[in-house]
N, C-alpha and C positions, 0 to 999 in steps of 0.2 A: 304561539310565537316560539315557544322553547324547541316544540317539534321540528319548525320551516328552520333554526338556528343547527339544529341538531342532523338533519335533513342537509344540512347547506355545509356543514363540516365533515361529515359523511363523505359528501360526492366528493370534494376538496380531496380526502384523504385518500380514496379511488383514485381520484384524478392522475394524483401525484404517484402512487405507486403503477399506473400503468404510463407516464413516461417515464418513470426511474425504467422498468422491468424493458420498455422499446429504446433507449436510449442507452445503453451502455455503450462507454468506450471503446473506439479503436487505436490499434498501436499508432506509435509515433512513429514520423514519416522517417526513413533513413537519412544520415547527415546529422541531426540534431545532436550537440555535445555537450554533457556537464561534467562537472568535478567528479562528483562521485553517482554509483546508483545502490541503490536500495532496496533489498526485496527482502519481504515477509515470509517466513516458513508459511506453508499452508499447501495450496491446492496444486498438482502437478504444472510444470513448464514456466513454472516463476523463476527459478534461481541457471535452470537452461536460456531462456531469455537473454539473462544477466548477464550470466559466461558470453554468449553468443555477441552482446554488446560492449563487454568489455576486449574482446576479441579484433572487434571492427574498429578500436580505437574510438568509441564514442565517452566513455572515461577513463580516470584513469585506477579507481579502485572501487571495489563492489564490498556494502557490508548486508550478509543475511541476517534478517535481525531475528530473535525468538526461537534458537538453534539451542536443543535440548546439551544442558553443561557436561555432561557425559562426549559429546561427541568432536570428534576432531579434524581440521580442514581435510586430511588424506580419507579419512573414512566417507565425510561427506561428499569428496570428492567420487572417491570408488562408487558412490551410491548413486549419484547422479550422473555417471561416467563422464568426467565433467574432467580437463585437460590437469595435470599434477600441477604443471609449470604454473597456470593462474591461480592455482590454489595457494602456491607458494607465493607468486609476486604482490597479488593484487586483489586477494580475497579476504576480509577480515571477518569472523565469525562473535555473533552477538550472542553472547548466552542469558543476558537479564530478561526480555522482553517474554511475558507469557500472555500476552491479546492486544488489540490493537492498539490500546493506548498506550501501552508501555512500549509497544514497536515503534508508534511517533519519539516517545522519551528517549529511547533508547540510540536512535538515530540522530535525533537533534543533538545527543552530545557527540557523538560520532562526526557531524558535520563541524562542531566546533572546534573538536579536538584537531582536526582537518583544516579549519580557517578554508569550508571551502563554500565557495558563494551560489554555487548551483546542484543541484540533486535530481536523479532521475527515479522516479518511485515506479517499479514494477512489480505489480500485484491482479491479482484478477479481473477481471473486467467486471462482475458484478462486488468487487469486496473497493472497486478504485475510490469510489465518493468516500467510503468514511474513511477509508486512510488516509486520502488525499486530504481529508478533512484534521483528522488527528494530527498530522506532520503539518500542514501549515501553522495551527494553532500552537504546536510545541517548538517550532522552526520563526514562529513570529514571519515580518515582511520584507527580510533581509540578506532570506537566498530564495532563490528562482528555484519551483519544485516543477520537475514535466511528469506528468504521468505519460507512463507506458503498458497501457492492460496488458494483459496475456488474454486469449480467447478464451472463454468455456461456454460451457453447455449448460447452465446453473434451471434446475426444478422451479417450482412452484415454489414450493416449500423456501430452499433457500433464498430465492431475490424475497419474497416476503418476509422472512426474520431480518435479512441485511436492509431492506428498508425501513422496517420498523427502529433498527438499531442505529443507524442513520438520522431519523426521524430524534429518538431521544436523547441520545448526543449529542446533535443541537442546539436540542434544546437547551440541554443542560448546560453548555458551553455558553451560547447567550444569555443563560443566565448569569452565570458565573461561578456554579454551585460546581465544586471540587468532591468530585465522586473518587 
């Protein structure tokens, strides 16, 4: 009996990682508008995204969250060859956040400080579920979050650690255990 239980949580957890791994996000359709957007340091063409959508008028301020406190909007800008003028008007840089829960954290006060009711989360296509997951949790039901992946190209290796990590997170959060 413990084998066919064992055997039967097995394929379960298979199951689940080969449509996490066939299923990832695609971008949001054009037109869509919120208060602010949000993107994660990490994997190339997230904070290009960002620029690109705050460009088109889809908000009205972009914060990158997890931005090493050493570095400053012009330099980030020069890095990402990314417009001066947005960097000045419309771009705020989060230096607290060092993983992805503290990027939910560090956002949610960012949209309060903001009083602003909607959020656009741009982060990778394979990293969108747990973030999407962390910022609703630290954002509660009281602003509207859209994701917007970025595309990649993510290994073996990596959709397998982001689903595992995914996976107990989760958990954790349904439990209610404060890790």
């Amino acid at each position: 009996m413990i084998g066919r239980v064992a055997s039967l949580l097995l394929l379960a957890y298979a199951l689940g990682f080969a449509i996490f791994a066939v299923t990832l996000p695609q971008p949001v359709v054009a037109g869509v508008r919120t208060d602010g957007i949000v993107v994660p340091t990490g994997a190339p063409g997230r904070i290009e995204r960002g620029l690109a959508l705050i460009e088109q008028g889809s908000a009205k301020r972009m914060l990158v969250t997890g931005v090493d406190p050493d570095v400053r909007p012009m330099e980030l800008a020069a890095v990402v060859k990314g417009p001066k003028r947005l960097f000045r008007c419309c771009v705020d840089l989060g230096h607290e956040a060092v993983d992805t829960r503290s990027n939910a954290d560090e956002t949610a006060d960012w949209v309060r400080r903001n009083r602003y009711r909607s959020v656009r989360l741009v982060t990778s296509n394979w990293h969108m579920a747990r973030a999407a997951m962390e910022l609703r949790h630290a954002l509660g039901n009281s602003v509207r979050v859209v994701r917007d992946p970025v595309a990649g190209h993510p290994g073996f290796g990596l959709l397998f650690g982001e689903y595992n990590k995914y996976l107990v997170r989760g958990v954790v959060m349904r439990l209610g255990i404060d890790l």
